[in-house]
N, C-alpha and C positions, 0 to 999 in steps of 0.2 A: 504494500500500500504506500502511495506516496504523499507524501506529508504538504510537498508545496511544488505547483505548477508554473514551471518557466513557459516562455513565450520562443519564438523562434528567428535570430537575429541571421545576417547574414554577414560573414566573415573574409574578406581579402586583405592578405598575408603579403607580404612588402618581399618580394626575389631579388634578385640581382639584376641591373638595367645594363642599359645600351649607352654608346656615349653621340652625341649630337654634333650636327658640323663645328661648333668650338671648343669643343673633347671634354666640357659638360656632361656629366654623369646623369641620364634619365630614370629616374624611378621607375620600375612596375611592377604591377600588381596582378595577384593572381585570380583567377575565376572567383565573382564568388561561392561562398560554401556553408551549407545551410548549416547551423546548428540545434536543434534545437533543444528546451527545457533551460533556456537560460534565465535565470532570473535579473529583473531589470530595476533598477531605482533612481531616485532623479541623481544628479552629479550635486559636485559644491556649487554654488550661486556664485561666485570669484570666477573672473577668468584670470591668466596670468598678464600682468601688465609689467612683468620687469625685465629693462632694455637688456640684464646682463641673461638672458635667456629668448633670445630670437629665435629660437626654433620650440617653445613651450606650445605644447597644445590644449584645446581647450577639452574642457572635459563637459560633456551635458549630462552625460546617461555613468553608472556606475553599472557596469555588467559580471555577472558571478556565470561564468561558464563552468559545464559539470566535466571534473574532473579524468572522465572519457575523451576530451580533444584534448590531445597535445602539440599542435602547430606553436609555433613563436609568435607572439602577438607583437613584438617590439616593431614598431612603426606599421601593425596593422591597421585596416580599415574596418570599422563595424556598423554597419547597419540596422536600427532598429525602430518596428515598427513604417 
């Protein structure tokens, strides 16, 4: 019996990129990929606003993925809702 019902997010995972006509490094990303029974809650209300972290991201959604996927999330994409 399960106690608490997640929702079904979708997940693309940050690969290795290509580099562009000025040897610029491109991101990409891979399909995405469904998970689901994640549970979702809102994020902090703060976005980051400090200049000594230009690349901080913003957080909306706080996601609890079940312990069955193991991909890297570092610099994934998630979808929710």
């Amino acid at each position: 019996m399960k106690l608490l019902h997640g929702e079904t997010v979708q997940v693309r995972t940050m690969g290795a990129g290509s580099e562009d006509e000025g040897g610029n490094v491109v991101i990409a990303f891979s399909d995405p990929v469904s998970v689901d029974d994640v549970l979702v809650a809102p994020g902090p209300c703060a976005d980051i606003t400090d200049s000594e972290r230009p690349n901080g991201a913003k957080i909306r959604w706080t996601c609890y993925l079940p312990k069955s996927f193991t991909d890297d999330l570092r610099g994934a994409q998630v979808s929710v809702r």
